[in-house]
C-alpha positions as CSV (number, residue, x, y, z in Angstrom):
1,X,22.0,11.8,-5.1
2,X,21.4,9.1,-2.5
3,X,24.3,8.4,0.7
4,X,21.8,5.8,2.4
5,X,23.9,3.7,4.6
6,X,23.3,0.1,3.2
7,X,21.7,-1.7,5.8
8,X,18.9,0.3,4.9
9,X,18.9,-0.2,1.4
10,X,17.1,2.2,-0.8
11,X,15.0,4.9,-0.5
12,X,11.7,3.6,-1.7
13,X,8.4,5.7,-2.9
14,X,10.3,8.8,-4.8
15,X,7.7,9.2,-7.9
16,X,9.9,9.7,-10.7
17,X,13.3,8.7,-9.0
18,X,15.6,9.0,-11.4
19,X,14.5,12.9,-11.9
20,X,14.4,13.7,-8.1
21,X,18.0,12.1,-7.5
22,X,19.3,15.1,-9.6
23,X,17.2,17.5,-8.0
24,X,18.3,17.2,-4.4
25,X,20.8,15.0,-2.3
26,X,19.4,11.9,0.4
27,X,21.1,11.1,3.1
28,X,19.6,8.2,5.2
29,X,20.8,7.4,8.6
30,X,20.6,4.3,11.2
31,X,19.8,4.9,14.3
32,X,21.8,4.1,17.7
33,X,21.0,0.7,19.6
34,X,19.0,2.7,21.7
35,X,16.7,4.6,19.8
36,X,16.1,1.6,17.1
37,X,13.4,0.2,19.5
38,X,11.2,4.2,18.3
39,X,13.3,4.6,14.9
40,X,13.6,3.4,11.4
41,X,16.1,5.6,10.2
42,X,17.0,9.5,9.9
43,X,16.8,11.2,7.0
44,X,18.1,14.5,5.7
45,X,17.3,16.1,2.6
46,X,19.5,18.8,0.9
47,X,19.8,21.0,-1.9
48,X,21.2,24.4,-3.8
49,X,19.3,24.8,-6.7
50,X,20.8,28.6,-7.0
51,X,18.3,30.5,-9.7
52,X,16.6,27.4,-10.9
53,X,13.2,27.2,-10.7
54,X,11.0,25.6,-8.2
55,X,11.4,22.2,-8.4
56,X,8.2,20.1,-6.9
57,X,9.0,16.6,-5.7
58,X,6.6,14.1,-5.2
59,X,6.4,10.8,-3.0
60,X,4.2,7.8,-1.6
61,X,4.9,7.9,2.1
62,X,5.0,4.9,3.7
63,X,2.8,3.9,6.9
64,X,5.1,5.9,9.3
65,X,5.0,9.4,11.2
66,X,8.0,11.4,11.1
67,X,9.1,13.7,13.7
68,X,10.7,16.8,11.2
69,X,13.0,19.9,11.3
70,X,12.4,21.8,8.5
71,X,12.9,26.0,9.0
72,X,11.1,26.4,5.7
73,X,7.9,24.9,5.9
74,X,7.6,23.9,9.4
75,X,8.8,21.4,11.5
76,X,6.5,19.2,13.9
77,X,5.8,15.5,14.6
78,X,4.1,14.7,11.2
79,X,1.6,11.3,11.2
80,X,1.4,9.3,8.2
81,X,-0.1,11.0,5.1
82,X,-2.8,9.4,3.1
83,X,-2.0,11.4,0.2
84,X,0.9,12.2,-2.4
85,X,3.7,14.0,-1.1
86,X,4.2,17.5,-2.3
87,X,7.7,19.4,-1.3
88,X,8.3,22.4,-3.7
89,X,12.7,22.7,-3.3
90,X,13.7,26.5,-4.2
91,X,16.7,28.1,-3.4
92,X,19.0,26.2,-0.8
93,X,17.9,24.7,2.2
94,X,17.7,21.2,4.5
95,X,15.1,19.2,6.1
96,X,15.9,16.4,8.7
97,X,13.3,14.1,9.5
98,X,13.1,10.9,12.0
99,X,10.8,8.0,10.7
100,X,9.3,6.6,13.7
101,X,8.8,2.5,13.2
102,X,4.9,1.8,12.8
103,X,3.2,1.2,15.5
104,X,6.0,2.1,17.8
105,X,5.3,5.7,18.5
106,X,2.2,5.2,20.6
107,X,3.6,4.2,23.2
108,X,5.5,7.3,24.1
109,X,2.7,9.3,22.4
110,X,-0.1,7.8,24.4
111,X,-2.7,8.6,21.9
112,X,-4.1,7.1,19.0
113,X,-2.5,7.7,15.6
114,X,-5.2,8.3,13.9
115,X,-5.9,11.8,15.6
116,X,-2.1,12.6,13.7
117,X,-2.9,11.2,10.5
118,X,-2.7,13.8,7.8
119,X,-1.7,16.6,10.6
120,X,0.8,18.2,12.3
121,X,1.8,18.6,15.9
122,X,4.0,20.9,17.4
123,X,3.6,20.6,21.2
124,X,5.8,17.6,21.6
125,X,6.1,17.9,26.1
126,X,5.0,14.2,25.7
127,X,8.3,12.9,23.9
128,X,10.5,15.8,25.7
129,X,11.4,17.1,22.7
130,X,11.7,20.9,23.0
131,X,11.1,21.9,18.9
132,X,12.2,25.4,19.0
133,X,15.3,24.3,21.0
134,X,16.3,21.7,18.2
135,X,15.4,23.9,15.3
136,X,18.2,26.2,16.1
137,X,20.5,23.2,16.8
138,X,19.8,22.5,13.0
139,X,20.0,26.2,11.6
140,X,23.1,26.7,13.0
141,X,24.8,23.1,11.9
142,X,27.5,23.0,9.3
143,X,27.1,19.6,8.5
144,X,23.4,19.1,8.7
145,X,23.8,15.1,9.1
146,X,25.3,16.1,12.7
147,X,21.9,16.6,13.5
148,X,21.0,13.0,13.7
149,X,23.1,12.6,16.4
150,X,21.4,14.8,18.6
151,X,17.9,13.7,17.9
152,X,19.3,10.2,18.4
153,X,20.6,11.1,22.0
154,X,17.1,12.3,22.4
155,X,15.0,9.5,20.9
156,X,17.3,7.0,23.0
157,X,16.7,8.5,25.9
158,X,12.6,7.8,25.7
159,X,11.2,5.3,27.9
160,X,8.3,3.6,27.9
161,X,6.5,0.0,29.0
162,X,6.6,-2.9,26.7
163,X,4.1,-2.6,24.5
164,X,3.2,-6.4,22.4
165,X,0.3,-4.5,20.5
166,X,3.3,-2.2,19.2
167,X,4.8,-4.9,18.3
168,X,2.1,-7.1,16.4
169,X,1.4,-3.9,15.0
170,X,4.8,-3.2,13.2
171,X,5.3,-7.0,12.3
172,X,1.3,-6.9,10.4
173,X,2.8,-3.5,8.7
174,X,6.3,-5.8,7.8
175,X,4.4,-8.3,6.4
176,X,2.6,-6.4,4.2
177,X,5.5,-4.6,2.8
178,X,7.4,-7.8,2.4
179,X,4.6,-10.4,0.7
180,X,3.2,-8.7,-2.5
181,X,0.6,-11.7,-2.8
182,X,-1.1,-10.4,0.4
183,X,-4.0,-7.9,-1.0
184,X,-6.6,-8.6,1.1
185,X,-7.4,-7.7,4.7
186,X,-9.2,-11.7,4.9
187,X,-6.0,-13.1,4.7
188,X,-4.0,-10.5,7.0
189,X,-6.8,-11.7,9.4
190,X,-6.0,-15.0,8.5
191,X,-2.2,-14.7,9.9
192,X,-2.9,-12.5,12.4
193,X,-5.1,-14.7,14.3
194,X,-7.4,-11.0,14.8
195,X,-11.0,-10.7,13.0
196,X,-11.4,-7.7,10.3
197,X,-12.5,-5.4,13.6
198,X,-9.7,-6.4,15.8
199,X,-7.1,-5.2,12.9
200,X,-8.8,-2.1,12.4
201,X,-8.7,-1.0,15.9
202,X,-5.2,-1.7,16.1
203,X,-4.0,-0.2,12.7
204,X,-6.3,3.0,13.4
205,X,-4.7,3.4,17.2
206,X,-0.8,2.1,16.5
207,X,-0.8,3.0,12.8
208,X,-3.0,5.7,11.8
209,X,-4.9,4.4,8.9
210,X,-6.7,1.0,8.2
211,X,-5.1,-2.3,7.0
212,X,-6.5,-1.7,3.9
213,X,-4.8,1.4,3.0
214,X,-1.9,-0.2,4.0
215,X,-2.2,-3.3,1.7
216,X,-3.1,-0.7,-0.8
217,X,-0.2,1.8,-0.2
218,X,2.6,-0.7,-0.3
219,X,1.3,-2.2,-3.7
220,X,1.3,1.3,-5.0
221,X,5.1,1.8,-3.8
222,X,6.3,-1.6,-5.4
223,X,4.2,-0.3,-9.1
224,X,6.4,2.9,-8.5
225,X,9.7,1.2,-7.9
226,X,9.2,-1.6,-10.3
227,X,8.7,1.5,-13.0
228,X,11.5,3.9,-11.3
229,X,14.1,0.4,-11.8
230,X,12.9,0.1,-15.3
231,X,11.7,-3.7,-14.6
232,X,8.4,-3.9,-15.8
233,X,7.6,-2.8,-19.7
234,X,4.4,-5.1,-19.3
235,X,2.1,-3.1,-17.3
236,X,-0.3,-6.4,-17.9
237,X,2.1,-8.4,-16.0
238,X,2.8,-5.8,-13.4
239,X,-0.8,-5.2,-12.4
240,X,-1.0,-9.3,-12.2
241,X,2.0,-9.5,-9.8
242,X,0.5,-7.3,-7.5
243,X,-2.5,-9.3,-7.3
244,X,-4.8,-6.6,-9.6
245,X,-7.8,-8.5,-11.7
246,X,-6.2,-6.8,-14.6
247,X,-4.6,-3.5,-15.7
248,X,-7.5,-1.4,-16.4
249,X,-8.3,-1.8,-12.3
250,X,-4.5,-1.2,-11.8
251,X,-4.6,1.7,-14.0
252,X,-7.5,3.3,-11.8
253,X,-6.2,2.7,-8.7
254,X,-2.7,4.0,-9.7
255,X,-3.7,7.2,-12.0
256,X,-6.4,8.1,-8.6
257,X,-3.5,7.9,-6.3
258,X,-0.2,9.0,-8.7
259,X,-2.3,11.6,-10.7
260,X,-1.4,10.4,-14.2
261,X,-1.4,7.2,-15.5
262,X,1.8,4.1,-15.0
263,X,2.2,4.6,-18.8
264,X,2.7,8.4,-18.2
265,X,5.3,7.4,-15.3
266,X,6.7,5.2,-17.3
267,X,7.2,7.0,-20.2
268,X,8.6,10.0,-17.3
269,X,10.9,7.5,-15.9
270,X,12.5,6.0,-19.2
């Protein structure tokens, strides 16, 4: 089940939503005034599947790092992962996680993103986060949502200088997500007033991965939703809207990246 509070609308890049909703409750969380200049939202995960077996949920992540509490598998400032998203939920347990904005951890982090992407890092001294001390906060929560508070009163209290480059950064990742006609680093170039170098530096050192893969990576998140909401039966006309030459290149791009094809998804999701 999913408790987002609605500003944030829903949670988007769950393969096979309708599935994982049963599987596990979502709680998503806005963040104070003062944190909202580092944070999207918090999120905690949940579940009690008693002596059911493992259940392995998959997800497209989004161009974000996550800072994560998570006593099972390991906790850690997370960067963005290039991959599917594998979490295998057994027993009972929780998992609270704070999605940085993109672009906007760098400049507390002071080094490039693209030495977290696909890793973990536990020495967090540079955001004064003490990740043994907070860990234990969250073990020993009853409600395990409390926990946002405390990383909030945390995350607020960061300080760094203005940063426009953080900025410009998060607004090229925005404009991405919200314009499904823009495939194609030319015209993010275009927009941005940057050449195809210019982006990359600034996506590899505020982001963590190229323009490209972002372009890419949102239009695989809209193919998943628009299956997960049941919208598009034409796979034709789906691959079209997100600016694909036709579905056989869709279908490629989506069974590399999903691991079967959108009529298996679809067929899951039905």
């Amino acid at each position: 089940m999913e408790k987002s509070d609605p500003q944030l609308g829903p949670a988007r890049g769950l393969i096979a939503k309708r599935l994982s909703m049963a599987e596990f409750d979502l709680t998503r969380i806005v963040p104070s005034d003062g944190a909202a200049r580092w944070i999207e939202n918090y999120w905690v995960i949940e579940w009690d599947r008693g002596e059911k077996p493992v259940y392995r949920q998959e997800n497209l992540p989004h161009p974000s790092a996550h800072f994560v509490l998570d006593p099972q598998a390991g906790s850690g400032l997370f960067g963005v992962q290039t991959h599917r998203f594998f979490y295998e939920l057994v027993g009972k347990g929780r998992v609270i996680g704070a999605k940085f904005r993109p672009g906007h951890l760098f400049p507390v982090w002071q080094r490039s993103l693209s030495e977290l992407t696909d890793q973990r890092e536990t020495d967090l001294a540079a955001l004064g986060l003490d990740l043994k001390e907070l860990q234990a906060h969250f073990i020993a929560l009853d409600d395990p949502a409390d926990m946002a508070e405390i990383l909030d009163r945390h995350i607020a209290a960061l300080s760094a200088p203005d940063d426009p480059k953080a900025v410009q950064a998060h607004d090229l990742v925005h404009m991405i997500e919200g314009d499904q006609n823009l495939s194609r680093v030319s015209t993010l170039a275009e927009r941005s007033g940057l050449n195809a170098r210019q982006l990359q530096r600034l996506f590899a050192q505020y982001v963590g991965v190229s323009p490209k893969w972002v372009i890419e990576r949102y239009r695989m998140i809209e193919a998943v939703e628009a299956i997960n909401r049941g919208e598009e039966r034409s796979l034709t006309a789906l691959a079209h809207r997100l600016g694909y030459f036709d579905q056989a290149h869709f279908s490629k791009a989506f069974s590399s990246l999903i691991g079967r094809t959108p009529q298996q998804l679809l067929a899951q999701s039905a």
